[in-house]
matplotlib code that plots the C-alpha trace (Angstrom):
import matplotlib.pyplot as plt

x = [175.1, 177.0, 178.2, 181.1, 183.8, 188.2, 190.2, 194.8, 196.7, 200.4, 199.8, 197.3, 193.5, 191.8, 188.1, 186.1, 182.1, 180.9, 178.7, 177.2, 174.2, 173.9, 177.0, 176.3, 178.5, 179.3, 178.9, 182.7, 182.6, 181.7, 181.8, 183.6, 183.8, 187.9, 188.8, 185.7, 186.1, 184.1, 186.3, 184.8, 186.8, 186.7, 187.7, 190.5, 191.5, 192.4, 193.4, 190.6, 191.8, 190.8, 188.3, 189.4, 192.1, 192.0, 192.5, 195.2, 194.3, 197.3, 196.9, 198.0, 194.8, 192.5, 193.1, 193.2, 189.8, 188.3, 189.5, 187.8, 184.5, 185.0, 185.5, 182.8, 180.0, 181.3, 181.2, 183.7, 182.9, 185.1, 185.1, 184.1, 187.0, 188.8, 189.5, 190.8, 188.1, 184.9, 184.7, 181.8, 181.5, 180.9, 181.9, 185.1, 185.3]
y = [131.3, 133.5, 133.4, 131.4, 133.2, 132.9, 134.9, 134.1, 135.7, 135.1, 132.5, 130.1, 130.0, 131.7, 130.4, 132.8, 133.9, 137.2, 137.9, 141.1, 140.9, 143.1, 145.3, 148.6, 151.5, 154.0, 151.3, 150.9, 147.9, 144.3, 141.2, 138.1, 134.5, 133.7, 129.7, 129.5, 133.6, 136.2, 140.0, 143.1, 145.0, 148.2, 150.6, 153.6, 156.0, 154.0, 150.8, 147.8, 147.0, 144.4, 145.7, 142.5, 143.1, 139.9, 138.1, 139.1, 139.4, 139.8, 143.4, 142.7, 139.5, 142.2, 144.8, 141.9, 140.8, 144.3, 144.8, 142.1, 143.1, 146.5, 145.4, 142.6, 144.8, 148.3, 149.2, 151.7, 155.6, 158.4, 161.1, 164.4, 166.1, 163.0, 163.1, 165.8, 165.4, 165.2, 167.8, 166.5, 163.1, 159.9, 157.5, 158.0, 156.2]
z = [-37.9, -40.0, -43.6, -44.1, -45.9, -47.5, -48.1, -49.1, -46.2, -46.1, -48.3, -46.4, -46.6, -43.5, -43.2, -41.1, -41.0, -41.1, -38.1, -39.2, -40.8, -43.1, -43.7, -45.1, -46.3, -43.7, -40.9, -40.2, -38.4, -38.9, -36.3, -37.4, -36.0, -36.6, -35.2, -32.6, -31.6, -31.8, -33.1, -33.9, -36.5, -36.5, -39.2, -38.3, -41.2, -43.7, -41.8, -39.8, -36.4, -33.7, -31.2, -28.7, -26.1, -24.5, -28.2, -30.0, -33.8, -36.4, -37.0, -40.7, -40.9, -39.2, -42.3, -44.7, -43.3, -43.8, -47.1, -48.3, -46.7, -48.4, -51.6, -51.4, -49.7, -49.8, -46.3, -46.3, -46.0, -47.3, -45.1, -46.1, -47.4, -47.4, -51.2, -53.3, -56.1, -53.8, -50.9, -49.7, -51.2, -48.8, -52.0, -54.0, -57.8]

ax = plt.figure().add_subplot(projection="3d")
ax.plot(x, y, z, "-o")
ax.set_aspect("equal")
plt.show()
């Protein structure tokens, strides 16, 4: 059983558990349980995309969905030479 979690999208509530246990930065992807499916989300650039072809996740509820995780566990990673102040920096603040 995962951790049951909301976020606003288009204006409704969207109830969904995170599946992942532990979600770390630098991991880039995190499994979710969306209405009785299983999606893996995985993180491209700057945007989070569905990992499922046979289900067909909102692309925009897939991104909204990972920027919450980000900003609630920090699992993003910067890429080195990613940001203009920190050559070599995996964290940007």
């Amino acid at each position: 059983m995962g951790l049951p979690l909301r976020i606003t999208y288009n204006n409704n509530d969207v109830l969904f558990e995170l599946l992942t246990e532990k979600p770390f930065a630098g991991a880039g992807e995190i499994e979710i349980r969306l209405n009785g499916d299983r999606y893996k989300l995985i993180r491209k650039e700057r945007e989070w995309v569905s990992d499922s072809e046979e289900k067909a996740l909102d692309p925009g509820l897939a991104h909204a969905i990972g920027k919450a995780m980000e900003l609630r566990y920090r699992v993003w990673q910067i890429l080195p030479g990613s940001c203009p102040r920190h050559k070599e920096a995996f964290f940007c603040n």
